[in-house]
TITORVO-968420 format. One record per residue: residue number from 1; residue in three letters; chain; x, y, z of N, C-alpha, C, CB in turn. Coordinates in Angstrom, 1 decimal. Glycine has a CB too. Layout:
N
(pt NUM,'ALA','A',(X,Y,Z),(X,Y,Z),(X,Y,Z),(X,Y,Z)),
...
# end
This chain:
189
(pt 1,'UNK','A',(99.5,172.2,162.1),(98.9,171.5,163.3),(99.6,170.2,163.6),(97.4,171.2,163.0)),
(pt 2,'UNK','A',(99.8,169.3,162.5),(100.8,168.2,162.6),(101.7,168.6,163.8),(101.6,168.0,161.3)),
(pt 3,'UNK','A',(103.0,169.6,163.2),(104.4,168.7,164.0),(104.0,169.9,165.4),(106.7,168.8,163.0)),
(pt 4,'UNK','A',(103.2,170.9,165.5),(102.3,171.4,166.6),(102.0,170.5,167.9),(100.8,171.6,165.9)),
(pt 5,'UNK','A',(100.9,169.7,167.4),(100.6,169.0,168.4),(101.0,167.6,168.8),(99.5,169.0,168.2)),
(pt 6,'UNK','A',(102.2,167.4,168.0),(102.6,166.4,168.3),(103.9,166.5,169.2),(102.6,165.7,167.1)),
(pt 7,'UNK','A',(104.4,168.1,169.4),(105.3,168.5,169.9),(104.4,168.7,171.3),(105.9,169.7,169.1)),
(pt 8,'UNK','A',(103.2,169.6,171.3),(102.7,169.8,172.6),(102.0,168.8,173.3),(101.9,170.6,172.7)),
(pt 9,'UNK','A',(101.3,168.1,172.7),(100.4,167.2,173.6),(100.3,165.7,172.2),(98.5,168.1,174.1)),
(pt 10,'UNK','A',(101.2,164.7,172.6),(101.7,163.5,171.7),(100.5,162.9,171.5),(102.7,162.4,172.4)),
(pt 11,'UNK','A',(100.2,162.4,172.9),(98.9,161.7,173.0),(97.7,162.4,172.5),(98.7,161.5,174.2)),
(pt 12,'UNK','A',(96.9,163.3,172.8),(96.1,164.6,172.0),(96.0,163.8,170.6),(97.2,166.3,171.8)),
(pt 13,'UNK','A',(97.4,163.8,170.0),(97.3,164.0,168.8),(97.1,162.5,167.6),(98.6,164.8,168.7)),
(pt 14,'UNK','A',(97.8,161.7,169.1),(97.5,160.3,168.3),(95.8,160.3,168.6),(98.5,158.8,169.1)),
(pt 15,'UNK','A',(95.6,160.9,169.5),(93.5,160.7,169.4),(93.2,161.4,168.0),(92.4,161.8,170.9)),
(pt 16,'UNK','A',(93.4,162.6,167.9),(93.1,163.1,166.7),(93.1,162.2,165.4),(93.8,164.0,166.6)),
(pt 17,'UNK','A',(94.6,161.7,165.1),(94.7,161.0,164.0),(94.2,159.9,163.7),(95.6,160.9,163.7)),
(pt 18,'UNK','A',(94.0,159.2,165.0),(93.2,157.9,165.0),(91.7,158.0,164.6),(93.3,157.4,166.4)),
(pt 19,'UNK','A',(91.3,159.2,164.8),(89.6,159.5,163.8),(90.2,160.0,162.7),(88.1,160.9,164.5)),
(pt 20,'UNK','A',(91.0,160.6,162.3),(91.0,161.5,161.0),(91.4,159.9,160.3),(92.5,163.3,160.9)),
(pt 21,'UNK','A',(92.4,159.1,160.7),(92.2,157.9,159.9),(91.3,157.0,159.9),(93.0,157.4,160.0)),
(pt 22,'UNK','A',(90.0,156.7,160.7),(89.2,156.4,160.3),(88.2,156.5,159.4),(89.1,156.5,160.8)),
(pt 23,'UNK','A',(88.2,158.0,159.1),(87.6,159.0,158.3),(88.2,158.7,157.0),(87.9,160.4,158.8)),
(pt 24,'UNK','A',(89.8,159.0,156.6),(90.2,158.5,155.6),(91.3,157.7,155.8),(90.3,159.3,154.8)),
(pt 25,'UNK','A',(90.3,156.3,155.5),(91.7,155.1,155.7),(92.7,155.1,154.2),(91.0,153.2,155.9)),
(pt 26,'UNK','A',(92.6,156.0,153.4),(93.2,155.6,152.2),(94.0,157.1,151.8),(92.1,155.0,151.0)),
(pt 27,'UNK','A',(94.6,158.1,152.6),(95.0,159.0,153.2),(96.3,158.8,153.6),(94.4,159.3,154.0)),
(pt 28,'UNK','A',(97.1,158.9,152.8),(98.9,158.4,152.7),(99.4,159.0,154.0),(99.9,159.1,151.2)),
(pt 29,'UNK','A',(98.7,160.5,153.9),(99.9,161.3,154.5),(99.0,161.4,156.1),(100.4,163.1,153.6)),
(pt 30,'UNK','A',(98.0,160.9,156.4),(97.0,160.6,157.7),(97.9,159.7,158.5),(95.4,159.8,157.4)),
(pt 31,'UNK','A',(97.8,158.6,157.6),(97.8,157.4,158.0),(99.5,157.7,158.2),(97.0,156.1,156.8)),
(pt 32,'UNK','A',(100.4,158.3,157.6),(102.0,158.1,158.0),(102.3,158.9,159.0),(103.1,158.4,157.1)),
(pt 33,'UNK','A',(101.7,160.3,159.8),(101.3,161.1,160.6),(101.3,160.2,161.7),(100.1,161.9,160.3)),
(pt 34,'UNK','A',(100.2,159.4,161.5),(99.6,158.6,162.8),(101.0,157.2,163.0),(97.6,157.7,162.3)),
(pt 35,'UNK','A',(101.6,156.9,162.1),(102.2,155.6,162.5),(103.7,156.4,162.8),(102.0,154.4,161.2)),
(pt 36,'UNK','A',(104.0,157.6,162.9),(105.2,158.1,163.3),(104.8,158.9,164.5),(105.8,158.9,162.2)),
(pt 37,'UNK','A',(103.4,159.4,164.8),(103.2,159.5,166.2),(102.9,158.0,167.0),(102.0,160.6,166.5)),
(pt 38,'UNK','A',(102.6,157.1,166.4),(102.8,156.1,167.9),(104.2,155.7,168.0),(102.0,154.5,167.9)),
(pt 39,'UNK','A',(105.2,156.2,166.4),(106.3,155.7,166.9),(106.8,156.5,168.1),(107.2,155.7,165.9)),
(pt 40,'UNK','A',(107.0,157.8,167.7),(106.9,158.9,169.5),(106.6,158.6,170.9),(105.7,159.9,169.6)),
(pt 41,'UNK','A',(105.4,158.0,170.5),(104.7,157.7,171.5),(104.9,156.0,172.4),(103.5,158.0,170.8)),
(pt 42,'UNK','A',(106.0,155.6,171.6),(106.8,154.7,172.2),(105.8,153.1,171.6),(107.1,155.1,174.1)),
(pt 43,'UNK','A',(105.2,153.0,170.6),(104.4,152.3,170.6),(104.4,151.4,169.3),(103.6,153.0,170.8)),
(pt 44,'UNK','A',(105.5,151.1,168.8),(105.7,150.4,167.8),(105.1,149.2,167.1),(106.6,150.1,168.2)),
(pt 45,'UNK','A',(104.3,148.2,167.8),(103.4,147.3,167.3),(101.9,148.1,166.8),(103.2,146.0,168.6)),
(pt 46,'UNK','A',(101.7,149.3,167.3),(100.8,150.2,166.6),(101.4,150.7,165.1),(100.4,151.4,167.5)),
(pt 47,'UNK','A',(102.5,151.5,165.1),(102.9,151.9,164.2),(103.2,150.6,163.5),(103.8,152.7,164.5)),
(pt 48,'UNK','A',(103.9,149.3,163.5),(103.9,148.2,162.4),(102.0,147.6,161.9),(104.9,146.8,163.1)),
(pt 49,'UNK','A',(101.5,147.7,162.4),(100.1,147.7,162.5),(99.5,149.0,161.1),(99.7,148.0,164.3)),
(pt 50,'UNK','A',(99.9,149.9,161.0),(99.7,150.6,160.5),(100.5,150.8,159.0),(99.6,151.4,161.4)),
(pt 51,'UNK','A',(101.6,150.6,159.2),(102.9,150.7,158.4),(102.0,148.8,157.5),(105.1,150.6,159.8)),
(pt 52,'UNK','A',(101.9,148.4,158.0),(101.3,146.9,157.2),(100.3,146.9,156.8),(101.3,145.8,157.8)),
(pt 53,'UNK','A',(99.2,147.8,157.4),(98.1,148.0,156.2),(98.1,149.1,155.2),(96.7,148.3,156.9)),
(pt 54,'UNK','A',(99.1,150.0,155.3),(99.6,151.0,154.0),(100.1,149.7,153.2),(101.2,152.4,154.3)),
(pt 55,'UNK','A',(101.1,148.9,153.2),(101.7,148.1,152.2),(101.1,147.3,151.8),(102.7,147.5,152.5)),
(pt 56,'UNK','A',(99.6,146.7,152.1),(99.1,146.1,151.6),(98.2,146.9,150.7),(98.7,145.5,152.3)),
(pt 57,'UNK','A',(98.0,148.1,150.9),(96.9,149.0,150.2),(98.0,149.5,148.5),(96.4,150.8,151.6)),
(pt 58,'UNK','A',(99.2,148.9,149.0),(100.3,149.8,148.1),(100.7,148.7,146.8),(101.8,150.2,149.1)),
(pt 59,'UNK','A',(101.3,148.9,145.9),(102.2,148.5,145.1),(103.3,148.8,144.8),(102.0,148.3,144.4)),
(pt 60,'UNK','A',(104.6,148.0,143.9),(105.7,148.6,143.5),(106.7,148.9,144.4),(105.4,149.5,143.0)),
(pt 61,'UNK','A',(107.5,150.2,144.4),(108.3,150.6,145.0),(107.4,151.4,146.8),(109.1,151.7,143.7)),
(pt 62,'UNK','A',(106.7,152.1,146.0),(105.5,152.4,147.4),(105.3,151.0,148.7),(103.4,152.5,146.4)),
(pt 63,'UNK','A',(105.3,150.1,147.9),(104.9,149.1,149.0),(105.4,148.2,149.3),(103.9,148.7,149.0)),
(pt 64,'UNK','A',(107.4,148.2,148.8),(108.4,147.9,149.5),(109.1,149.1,150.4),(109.2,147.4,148.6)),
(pt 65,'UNK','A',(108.4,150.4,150.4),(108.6,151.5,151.4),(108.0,151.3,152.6),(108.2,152.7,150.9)),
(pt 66,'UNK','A',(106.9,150.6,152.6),(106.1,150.7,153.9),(106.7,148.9,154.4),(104.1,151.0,153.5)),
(pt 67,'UNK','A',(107.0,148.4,153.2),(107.9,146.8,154.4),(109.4,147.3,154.9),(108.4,145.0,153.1)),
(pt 68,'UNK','A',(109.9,148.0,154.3),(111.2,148.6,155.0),(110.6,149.4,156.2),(112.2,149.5,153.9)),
(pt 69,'UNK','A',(109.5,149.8,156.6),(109.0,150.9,157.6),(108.7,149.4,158.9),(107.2,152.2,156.9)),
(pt 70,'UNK','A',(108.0,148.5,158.3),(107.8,147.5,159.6),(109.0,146.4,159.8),(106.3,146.6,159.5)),
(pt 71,'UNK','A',(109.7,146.3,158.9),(110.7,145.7,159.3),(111.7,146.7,160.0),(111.2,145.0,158.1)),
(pt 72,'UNK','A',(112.1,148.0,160.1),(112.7,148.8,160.8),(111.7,148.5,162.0),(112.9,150.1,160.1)),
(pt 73,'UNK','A',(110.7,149.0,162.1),(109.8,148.8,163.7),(110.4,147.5,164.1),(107.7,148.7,163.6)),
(pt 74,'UNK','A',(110.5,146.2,163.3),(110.7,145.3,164.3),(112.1,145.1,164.9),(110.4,144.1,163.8)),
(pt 75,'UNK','A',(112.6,145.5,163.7),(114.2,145.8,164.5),(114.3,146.6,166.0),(115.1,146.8,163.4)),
(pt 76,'UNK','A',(113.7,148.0,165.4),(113.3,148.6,167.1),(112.9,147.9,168.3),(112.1,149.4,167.2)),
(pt 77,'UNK','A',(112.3,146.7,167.9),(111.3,146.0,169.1),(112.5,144.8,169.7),(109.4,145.2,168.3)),
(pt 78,'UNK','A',(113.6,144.9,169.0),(114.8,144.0,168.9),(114.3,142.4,168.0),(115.3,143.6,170.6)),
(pt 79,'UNK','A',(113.3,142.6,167.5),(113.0,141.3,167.0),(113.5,141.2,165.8),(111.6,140.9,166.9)),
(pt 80,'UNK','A',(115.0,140.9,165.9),(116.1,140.7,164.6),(115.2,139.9,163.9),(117.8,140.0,165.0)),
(pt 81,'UNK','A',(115.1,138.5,164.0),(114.6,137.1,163.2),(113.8,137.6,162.6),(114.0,136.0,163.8)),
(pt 82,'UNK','A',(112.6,137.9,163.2),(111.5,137.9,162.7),(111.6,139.5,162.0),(110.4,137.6,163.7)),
(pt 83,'UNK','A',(112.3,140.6,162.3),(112.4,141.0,160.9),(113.2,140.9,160.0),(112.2,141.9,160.9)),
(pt 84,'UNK','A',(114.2,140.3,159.4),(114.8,139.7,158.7),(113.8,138.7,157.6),(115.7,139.2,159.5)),
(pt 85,'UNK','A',(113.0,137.9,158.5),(112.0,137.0,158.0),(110.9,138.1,157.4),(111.4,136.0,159.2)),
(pt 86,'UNK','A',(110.8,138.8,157.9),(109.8,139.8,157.0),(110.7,140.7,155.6),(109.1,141.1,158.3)),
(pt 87,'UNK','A',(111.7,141.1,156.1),(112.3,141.5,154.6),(112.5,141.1,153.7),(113.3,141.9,154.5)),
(pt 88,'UNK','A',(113.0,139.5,154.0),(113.2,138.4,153.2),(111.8,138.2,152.1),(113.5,137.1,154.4)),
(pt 89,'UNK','A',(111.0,138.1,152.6),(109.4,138.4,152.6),(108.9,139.3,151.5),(109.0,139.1,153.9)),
(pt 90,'UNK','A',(109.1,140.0,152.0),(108.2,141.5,151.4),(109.5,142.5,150.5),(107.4,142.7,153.1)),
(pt 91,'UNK','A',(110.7,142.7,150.8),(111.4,143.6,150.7),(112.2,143.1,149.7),(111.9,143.9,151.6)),
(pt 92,'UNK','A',(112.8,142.3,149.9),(113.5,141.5,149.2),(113.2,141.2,147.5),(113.2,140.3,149.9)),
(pt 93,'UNK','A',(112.1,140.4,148.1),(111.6,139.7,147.3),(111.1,140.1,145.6),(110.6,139.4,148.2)),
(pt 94,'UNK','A',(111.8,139.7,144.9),(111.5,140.2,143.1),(112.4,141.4,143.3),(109.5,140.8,142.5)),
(pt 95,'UNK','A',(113.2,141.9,144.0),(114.4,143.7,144.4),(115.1,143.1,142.7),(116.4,143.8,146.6)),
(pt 96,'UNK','A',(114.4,144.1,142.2),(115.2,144.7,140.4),(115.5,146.2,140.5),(113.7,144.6,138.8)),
(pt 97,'UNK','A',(115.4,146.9,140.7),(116.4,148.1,140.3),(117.3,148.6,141.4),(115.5,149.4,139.9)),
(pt 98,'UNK','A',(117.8,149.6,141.6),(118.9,150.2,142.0),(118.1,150.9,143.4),(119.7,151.3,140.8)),
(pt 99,'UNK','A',(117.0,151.4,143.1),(116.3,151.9,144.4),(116.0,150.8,145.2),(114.9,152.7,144.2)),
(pt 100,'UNK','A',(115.4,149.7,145.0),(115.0,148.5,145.7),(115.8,148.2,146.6),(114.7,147.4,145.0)),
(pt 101,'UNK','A',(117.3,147.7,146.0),(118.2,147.0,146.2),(118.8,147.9,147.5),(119.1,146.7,144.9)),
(pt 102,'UNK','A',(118.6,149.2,147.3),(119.3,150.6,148.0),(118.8,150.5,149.7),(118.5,152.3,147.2)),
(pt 103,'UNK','A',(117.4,150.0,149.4),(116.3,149.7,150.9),(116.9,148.8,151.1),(114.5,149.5,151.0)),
(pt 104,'UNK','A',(117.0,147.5,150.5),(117.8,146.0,151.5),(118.5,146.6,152.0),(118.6,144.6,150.7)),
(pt 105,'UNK','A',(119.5,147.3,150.9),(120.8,147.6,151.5),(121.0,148.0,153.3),(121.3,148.9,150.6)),
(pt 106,'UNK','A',(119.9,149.2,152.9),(119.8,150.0,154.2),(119.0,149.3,155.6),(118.9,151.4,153.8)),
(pt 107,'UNK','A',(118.1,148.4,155.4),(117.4,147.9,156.2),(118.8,146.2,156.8),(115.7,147.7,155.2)),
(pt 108,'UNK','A',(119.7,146.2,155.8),(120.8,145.2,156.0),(121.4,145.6,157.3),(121.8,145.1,154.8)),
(pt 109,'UNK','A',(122.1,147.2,156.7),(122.8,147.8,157.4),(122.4,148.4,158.9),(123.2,148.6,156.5)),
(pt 110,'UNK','A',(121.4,148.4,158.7),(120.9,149.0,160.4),(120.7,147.6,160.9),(119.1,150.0,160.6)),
(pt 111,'UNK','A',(120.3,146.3,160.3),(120.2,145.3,160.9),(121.9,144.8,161.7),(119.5,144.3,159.8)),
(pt 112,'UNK','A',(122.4,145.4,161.4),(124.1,145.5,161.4),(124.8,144.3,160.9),(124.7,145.6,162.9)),
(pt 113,'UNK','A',(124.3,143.8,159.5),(124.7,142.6,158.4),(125.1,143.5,157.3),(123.3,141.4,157.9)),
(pt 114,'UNK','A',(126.8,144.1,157.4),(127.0,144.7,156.7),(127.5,143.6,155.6),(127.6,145.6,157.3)),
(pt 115,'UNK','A',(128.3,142.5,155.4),(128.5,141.6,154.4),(127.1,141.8,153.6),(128.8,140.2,155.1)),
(pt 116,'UNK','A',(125.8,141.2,154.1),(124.7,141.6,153.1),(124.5,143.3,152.5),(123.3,141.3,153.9)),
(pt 117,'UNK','A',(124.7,143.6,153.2),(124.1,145.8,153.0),(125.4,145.8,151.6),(125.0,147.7,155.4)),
(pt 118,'UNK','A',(126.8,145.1,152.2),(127.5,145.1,150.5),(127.2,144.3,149.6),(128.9,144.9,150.5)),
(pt 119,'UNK','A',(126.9,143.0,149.6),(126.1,142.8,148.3),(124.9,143.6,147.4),(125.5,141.7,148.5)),
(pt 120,'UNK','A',(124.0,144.2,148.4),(122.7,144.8,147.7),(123.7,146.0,147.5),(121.1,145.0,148.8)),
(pt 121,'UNK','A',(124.7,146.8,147.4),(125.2,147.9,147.3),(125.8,147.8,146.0),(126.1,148.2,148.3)),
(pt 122,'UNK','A',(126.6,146.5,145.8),(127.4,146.2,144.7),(126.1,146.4,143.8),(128.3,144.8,144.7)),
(pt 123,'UNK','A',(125.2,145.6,143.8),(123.8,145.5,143.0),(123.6,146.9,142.5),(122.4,145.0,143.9)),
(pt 124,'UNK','A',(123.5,147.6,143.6),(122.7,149.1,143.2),(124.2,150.4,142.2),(122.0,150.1,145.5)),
(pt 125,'UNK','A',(124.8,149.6,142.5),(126.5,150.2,141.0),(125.9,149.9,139.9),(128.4,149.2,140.8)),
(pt 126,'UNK','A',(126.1,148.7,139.9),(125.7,147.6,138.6),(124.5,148.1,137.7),(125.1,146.0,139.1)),
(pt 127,'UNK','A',(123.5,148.3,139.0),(122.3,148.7,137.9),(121.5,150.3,137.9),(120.9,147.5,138.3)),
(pt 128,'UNK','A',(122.9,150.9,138.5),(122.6,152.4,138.5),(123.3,153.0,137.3),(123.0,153.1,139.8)),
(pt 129,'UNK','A',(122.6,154.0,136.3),(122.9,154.5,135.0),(123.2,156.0,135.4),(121.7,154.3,133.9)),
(pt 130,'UNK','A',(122.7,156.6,136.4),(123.4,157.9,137.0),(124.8,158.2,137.6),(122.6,158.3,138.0)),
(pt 131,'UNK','A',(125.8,158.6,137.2),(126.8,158.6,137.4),(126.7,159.3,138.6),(127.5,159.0,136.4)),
(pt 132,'UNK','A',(126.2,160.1,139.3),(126.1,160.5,140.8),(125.6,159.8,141.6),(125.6,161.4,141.1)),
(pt 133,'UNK','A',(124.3,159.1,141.5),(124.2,158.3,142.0),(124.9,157.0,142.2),(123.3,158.4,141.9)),
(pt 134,'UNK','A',(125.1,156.8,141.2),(126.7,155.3,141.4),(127.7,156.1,142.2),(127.7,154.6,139.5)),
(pt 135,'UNK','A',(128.2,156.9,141.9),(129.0,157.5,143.1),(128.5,157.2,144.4),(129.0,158.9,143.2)),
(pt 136,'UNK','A',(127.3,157.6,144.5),(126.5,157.9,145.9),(126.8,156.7,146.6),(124.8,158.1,145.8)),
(pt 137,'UNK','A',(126.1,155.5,145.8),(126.2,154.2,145.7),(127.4,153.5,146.3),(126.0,153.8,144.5)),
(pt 138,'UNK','A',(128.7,154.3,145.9),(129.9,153.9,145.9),(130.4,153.9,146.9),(130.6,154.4,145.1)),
(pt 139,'UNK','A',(130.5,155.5,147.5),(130.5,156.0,148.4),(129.7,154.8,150.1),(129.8,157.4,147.8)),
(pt 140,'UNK','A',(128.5,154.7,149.6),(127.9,154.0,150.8),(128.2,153.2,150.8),(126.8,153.9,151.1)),
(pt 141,'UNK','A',(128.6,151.9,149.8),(129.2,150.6,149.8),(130.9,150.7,150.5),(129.2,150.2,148.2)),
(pt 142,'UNK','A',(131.7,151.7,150.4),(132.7,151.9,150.9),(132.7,152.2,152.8),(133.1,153.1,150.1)),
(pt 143,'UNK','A',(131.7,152.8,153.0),(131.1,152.6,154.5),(131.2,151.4,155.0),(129.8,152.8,154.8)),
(pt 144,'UNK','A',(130.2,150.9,154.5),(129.5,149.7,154.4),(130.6,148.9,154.9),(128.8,149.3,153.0)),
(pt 145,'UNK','A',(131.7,148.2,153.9),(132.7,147.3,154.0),(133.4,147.9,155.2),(133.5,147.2,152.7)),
(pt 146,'UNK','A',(134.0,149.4,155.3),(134.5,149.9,156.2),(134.0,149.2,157.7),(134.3,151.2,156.0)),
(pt 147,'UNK','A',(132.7,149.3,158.0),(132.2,148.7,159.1),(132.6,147.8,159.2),(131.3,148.5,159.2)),
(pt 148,'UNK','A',(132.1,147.0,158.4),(132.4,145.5,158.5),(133.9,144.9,158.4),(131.8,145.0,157.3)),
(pt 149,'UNK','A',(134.8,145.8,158.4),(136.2,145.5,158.7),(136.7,144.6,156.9),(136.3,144.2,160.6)),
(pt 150,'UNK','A',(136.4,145.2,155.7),(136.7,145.1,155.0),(137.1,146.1,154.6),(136.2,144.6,154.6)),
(pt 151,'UNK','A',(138.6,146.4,154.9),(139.0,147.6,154.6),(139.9,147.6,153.2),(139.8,148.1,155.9)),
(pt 152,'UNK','A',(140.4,146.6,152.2),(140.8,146.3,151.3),(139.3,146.5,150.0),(141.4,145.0,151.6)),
(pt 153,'UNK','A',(138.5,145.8,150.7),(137.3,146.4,149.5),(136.9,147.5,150.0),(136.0,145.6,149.2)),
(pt 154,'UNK','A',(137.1,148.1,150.9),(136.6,149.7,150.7),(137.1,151.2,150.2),(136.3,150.0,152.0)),
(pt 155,'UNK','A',(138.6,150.4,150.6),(139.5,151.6,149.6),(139.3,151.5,148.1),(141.2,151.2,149.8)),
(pt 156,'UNK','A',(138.7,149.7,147.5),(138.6,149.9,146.4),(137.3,150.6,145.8),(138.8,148.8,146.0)),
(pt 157,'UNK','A',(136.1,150.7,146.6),(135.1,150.9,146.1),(135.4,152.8,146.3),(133.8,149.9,147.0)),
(pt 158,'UNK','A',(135.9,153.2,146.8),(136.2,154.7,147.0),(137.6,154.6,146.1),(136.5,155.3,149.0)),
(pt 159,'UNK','A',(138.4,154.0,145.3),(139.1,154.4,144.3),(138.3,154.5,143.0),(140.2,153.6,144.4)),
(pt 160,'UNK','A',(137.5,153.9,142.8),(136.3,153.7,141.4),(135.8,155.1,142.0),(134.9,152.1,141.3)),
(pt 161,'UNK','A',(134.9,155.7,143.2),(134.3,157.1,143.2),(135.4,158.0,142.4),(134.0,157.7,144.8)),
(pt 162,'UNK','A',(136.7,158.0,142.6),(137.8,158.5,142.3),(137.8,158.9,140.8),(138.8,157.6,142.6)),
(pt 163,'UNK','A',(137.6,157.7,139.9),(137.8,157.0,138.7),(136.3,157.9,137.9),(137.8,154.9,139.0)),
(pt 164,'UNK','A',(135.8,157.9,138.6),(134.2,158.3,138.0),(134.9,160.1,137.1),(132.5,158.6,140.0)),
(pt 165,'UNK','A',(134.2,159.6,136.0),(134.3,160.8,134.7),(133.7,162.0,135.6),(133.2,160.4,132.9)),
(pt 166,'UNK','A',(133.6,163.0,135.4),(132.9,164.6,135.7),(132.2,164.6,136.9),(131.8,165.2,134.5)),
(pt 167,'UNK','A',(133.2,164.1,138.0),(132.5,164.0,139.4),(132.9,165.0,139.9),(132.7,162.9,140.4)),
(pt 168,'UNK','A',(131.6,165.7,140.6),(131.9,166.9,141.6),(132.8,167.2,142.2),(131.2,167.0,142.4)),
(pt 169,'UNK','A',(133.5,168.2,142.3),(134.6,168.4,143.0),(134.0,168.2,145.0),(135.4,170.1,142.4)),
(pt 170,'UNK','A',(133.3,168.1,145.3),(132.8,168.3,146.5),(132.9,166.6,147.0),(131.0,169.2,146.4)),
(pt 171,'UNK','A',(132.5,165.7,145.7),(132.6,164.4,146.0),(133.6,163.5,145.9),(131.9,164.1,145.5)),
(pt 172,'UNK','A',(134.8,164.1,145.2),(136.1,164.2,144.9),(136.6,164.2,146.5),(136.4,165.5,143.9)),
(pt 173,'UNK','A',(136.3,165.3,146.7),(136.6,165.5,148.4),(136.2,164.7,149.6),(136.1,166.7,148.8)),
(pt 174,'UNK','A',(135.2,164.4,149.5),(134.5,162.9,150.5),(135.4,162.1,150.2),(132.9,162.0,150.2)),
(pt 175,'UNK','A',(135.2,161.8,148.9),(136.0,159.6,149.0),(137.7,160.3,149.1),(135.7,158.0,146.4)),
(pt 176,'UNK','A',(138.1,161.8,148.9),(139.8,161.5,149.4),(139.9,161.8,151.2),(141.1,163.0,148.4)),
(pt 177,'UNK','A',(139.3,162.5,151.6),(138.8,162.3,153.2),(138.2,160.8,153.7),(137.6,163.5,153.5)),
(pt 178,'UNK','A',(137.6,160.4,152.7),(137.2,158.6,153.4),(138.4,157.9,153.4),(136.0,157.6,152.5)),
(pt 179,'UNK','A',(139.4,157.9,151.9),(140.6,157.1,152.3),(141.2,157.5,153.3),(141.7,157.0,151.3)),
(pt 180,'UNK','A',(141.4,158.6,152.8),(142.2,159.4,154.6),(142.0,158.6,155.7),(141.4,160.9,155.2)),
(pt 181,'UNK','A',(140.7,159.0,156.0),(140.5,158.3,157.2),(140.4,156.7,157.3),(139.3,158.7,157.6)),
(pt 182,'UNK','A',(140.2,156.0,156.2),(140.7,154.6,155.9),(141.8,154.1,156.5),(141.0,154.4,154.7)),
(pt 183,'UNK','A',(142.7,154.9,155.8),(144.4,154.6,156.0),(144.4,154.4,157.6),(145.5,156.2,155.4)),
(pt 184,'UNK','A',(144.1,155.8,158.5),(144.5,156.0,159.6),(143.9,154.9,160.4),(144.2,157.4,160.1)),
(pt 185,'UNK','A',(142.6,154.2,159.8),(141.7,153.0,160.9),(142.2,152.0,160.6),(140.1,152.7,160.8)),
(pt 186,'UNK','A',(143.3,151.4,159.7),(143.6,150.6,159.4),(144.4,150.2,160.0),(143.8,150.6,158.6)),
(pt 187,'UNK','A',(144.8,148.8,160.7),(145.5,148.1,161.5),(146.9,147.7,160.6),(144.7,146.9,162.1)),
(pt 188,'UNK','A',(148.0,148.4,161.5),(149.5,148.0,160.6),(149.3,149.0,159.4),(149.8,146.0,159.9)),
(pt 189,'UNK','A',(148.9,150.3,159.5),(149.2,151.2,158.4),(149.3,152.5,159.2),(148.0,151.2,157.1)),
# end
């Protein structure tokens, strides 16, 4: 019924969810239904409205998921400051492991503050113990700088993917196609 009626009749459906979450306000997957159809529905201060009473209902990693969800809405709404001031806030704030650090990262990087998106990246190497995922890690930090026209730290952060013991041959192949393409974006190479 979900991606149903939200395909045929948007509106319909935000009425629907708007009782079914009434009904159950403590209904994870109601309540994210409804705050991704007002995003649809072009309606973003509903959806942060909603996305901010999940995070308050939440803890932990759960309820730095739902501040990365309204600080993305505000970015949508173009209110850089004030969401930055909210990440700073809520998201940020106490970021100890490698997943945490992974959301700044990402919520940095869409903010288009890639200098920050690579600090929280370097973080999430440091304190990641999965050798694929530190790849992963590696890999996106190498973007990351790339954007940002750090192209000397990004060749390095994709020569360490390189360096990594019993890495997939598939991932082997990304970071030698990312230099690749490094080399060629590089000015005077």
């Amino acid at each position: 019924y979900n991606a149903l009626a939200a395909r045929r009749d948007p509106a319909k459906a935000v009425l629907v969810y708007e009782k079914l979450a009434l009904l159950r306000p403590k209904d994870r997957a109601v309540q994210n239904w409804l705050a991704s159809l007002y995003q649809q529905n072009k309606e973003p201060g509903k959806a942060i409205a909603v996305y901010q009473a999940m995070m308050e209902a939440e803890s932990g990693m759960a309820r730095r998921q739902y501040a990365f969800q309204v600080a993305q809405q505000m970015l949508a709404q173009g209110q850089k400051k004030e969401a930055l001031a909210f990440a700073e806030a809520h998201l940020m704030k106490d970021a100890a492991d490698a997943n945490q650090f992974a959301l700044v990262s990402l919520f940095y990087e869409n903010a288009g503050l890639f200098k920050e998106s690579a600090a929280a990246l370097e973080k999430c190497v440091v304190l990641s113990e999965n050798p694929a995922q530190k790849a992963n890690f590696l890999m996106r930090l190498a973007e990351c700088l790339r954007r940002g026209k750090d192209f000397p730290g990004a060749e390095k952060a994709l020569r360490e993917v390189l360096a990594q013991a019993g890495l997939a041959p598939a991932s082997k192949d990304r970071a030698n196609q990312a230099l690749a393409d490094l080399a060629r974006e590089q000015p005077g190479k």
